[in-house]
DRENVEXGU-347332 format. One record per atom (N, C-alpha, C): residue in one letter; chain; atom name; x, y, z. Coordinates in Angstrom, 1 decimal. Each point is the difference from the previous one (the first is absolute). Layout:
+---+---+----+--------+--------+--------+
| r | c |  a |     c1 |     c2 |     c3 |
+---+---+----+--------+--------+--------+
| A | A | CA |      X |      Y |      Z |
...
+---+---+----+--------+--------+--------+
end
This chain:
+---+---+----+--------+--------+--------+
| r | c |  a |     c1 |     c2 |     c3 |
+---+---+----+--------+--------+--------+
| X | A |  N |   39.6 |   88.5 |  193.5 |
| X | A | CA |    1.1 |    0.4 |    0.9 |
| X | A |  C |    1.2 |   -0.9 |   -0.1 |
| X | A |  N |   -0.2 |   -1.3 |   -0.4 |
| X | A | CA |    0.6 |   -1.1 |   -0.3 |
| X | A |  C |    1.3 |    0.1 |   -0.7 |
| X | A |  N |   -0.4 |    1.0 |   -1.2 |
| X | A | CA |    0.3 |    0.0 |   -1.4 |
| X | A |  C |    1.0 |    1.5 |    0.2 |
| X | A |  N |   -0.1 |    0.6 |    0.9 |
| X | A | CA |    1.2 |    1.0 |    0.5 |
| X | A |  C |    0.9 |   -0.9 |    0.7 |
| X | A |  N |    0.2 |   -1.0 |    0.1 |
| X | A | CA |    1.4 |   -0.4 |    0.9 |
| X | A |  C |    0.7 |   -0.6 |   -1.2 |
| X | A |  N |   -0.6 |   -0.2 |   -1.3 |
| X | A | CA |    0.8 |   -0.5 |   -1.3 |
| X | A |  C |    0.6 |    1.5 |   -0.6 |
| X | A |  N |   -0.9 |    0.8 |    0.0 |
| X | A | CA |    0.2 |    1.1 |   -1.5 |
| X | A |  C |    0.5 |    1.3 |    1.0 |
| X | A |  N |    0.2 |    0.3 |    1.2 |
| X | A | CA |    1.4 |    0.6 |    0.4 |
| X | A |  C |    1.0 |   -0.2 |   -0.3 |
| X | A |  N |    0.5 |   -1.7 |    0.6 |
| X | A | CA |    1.2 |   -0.3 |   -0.4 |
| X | A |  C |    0.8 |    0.2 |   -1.2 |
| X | A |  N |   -1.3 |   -0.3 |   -0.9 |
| X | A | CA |    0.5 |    0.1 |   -0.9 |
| X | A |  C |    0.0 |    1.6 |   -1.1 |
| X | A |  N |   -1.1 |    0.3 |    0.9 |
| X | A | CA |    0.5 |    1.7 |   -0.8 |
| X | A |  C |    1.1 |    0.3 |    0.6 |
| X | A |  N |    0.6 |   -0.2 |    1.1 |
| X | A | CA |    1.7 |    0.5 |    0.7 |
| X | A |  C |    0.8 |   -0.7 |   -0.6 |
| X | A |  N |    0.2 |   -1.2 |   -0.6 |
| X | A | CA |    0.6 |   -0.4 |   -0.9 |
| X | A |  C |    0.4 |    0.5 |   -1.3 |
| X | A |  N |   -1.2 |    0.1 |   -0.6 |
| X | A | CA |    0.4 |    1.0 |   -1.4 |
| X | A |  C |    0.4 |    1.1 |   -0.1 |
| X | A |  N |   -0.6 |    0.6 |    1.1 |
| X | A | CA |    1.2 |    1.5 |    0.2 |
| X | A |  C |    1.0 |    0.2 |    0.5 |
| X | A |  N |    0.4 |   -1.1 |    0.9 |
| X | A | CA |    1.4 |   -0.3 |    0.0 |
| X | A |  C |    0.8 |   -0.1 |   -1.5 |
| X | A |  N |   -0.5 |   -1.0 |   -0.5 |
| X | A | CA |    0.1 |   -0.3 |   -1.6 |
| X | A |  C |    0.3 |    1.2 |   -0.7 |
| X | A |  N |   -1.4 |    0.9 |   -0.1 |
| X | A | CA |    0.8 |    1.1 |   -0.7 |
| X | A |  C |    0.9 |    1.1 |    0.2 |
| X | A |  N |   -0.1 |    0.1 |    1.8 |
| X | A | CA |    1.3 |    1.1 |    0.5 |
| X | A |  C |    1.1 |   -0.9 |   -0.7 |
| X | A |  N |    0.6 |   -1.5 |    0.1 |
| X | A | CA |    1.0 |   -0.7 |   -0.2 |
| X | A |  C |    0.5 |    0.4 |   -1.5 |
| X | A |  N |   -1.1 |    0.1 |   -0.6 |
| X | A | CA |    0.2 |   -0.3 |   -1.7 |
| X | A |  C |    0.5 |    2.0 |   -0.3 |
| X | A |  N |   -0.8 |    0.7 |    0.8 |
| X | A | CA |    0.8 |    1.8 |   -0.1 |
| X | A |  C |    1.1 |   -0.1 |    0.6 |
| X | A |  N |    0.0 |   -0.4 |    0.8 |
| X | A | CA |    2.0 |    0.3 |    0.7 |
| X | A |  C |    0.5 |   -1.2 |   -0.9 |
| X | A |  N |   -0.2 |   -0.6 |   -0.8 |
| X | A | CA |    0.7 |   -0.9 |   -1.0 |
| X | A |  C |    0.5 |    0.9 |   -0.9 |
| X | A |  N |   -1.1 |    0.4 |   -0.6 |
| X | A | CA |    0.3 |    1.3 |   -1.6 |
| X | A |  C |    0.8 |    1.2 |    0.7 |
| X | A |  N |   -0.3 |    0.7 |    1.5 |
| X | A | CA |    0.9 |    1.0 |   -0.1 |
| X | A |  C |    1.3 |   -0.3 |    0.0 |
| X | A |  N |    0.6 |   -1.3 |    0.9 |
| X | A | CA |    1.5 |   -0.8 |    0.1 |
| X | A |  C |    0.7 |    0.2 |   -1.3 |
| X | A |  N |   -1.3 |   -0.8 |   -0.7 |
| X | A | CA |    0.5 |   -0.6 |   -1.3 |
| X | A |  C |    0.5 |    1.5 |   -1.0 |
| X | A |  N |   -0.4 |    1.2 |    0.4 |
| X | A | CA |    0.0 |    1.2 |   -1.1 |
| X | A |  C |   -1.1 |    0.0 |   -0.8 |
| X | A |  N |   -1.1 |   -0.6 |    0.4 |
| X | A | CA |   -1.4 |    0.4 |   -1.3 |
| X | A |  C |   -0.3 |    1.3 |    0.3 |
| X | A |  N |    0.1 |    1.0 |    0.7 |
| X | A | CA |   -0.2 |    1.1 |    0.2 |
| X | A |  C |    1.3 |    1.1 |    0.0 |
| X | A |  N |    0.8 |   -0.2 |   -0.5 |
| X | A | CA |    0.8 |    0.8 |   -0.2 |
| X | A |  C |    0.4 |    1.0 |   -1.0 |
| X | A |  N |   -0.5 |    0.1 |   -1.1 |
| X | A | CA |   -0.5 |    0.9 |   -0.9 |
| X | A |  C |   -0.6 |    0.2 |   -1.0 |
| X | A |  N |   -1.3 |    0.2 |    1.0 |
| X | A | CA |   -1.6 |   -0.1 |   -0.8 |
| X | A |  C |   -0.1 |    0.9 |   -1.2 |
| X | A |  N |    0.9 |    1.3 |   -0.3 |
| X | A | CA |   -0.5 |    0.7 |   -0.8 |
| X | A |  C |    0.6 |    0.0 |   -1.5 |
| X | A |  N |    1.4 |   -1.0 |    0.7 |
| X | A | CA |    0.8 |   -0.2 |   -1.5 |
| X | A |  C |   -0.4 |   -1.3 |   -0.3 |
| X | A |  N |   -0.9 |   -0.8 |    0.4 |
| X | A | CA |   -0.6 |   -0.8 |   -1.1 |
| X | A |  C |   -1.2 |    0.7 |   -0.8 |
| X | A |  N |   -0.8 |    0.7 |    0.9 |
| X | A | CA |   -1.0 |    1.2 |   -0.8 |
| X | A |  C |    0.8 |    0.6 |   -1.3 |
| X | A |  N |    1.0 |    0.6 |    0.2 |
| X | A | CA |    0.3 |    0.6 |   -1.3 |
| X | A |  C |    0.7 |   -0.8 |   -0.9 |
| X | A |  N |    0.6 |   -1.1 |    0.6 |
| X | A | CA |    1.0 |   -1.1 |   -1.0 |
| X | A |  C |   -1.3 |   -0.6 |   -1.3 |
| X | A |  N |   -1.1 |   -0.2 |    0.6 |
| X | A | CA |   -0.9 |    0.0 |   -1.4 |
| X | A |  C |   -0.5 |    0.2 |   -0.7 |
| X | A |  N |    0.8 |    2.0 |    0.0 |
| X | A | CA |   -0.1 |    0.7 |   -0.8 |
| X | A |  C |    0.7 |    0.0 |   -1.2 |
| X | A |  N |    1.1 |    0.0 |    0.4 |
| X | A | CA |    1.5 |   -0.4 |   -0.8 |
| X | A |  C |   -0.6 |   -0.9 |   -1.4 |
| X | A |  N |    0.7 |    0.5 |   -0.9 |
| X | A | CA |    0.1 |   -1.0 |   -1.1 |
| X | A |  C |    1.4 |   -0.3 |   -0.5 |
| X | A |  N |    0.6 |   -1.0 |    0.5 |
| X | A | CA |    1.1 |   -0.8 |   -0.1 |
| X | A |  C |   -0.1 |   -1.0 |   -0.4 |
| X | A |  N |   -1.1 |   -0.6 |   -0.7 |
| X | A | CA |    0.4 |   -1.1 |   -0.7 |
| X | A |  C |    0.3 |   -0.3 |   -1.6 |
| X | A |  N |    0.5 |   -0.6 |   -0.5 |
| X | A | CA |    0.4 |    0.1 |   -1.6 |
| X | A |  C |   -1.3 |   -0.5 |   -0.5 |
| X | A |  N |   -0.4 |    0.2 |   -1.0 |
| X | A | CA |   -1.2 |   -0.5 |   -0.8 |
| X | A |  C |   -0.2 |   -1.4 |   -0.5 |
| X | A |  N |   -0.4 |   -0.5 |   -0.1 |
| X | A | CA |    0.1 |   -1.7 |   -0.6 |
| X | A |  C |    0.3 |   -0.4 |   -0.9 |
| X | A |  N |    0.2 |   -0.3 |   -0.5 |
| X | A | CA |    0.7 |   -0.6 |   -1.3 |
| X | A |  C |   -1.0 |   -0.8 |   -0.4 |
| X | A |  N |    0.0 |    0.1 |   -1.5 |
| X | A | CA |   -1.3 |   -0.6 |   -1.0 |
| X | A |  C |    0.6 |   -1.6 |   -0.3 |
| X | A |  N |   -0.8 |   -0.5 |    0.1 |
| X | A | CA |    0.8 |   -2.0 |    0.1 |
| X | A |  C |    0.3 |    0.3 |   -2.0 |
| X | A |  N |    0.8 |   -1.0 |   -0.2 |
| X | A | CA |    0.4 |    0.4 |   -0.9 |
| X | A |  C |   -0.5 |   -0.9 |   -1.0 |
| X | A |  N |   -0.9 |   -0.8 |    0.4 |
| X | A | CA |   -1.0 |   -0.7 |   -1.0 |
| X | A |  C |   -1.4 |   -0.2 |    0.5 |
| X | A |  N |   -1.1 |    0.8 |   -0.5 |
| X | A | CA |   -1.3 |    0.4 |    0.4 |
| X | A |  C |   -1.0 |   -0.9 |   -0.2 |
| X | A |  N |   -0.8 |   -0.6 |    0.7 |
| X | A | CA |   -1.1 |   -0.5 |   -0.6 |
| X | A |  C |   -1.1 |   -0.3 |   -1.0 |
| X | A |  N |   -0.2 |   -0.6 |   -0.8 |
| X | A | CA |   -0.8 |    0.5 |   -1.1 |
| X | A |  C |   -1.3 |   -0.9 |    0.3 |
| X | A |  N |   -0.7 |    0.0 |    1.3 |
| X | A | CA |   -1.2 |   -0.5 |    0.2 |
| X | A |  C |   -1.1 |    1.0 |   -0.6 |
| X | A |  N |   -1.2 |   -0.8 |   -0.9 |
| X | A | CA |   -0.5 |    1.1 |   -0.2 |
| X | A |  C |   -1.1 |    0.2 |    0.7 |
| X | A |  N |    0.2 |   -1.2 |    1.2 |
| X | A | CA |   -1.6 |   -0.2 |    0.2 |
| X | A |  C |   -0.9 |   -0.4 |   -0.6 |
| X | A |  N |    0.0 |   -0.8 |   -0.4 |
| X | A | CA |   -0.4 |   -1.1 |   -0.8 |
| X | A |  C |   -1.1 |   -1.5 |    0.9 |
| X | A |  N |    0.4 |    0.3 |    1.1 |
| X | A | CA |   -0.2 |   -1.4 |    0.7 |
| X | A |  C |    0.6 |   -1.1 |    0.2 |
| X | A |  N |    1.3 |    0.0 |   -0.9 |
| X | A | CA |    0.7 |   -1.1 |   -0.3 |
| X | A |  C |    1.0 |    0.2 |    0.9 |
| X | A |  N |    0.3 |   -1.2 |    0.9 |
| X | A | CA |    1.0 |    0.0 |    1.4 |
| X | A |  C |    1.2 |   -1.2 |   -0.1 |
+---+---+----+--------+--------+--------+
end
């Protein structure tokens, strides 16, 4: 019975914690448009990479 006057407090604590930490992300805009990041990584907008212009010639060998 002891061991409930520690682990209340402190379960009211962390859920303070995590209401604090949601009305943080809504303030902040982490929820303000869930569905265009869903489709933003559909998109293919990036340019392709470029080949380095001098390649490796390890053959695997073992030799480092």
């Amino acid at each position: 019975m002891s061991g409930l006057v520690f682990l209340i407090p402190i379960a009211l604590l962390m859920g303070l914690a995590g209401l604090a930490g949601f009305v943080w992300a809504v303030r902040a805009g982490q929820f303000d448009d869930p569905d265009g990041a869903a489709a933003r990584i559909l998109l293919d907008t990036d340019a392709p990479l470029q080949k380095p212009a001098i390649a490796r010639t390890n053959s695997g060998s073992g030799e480092s």
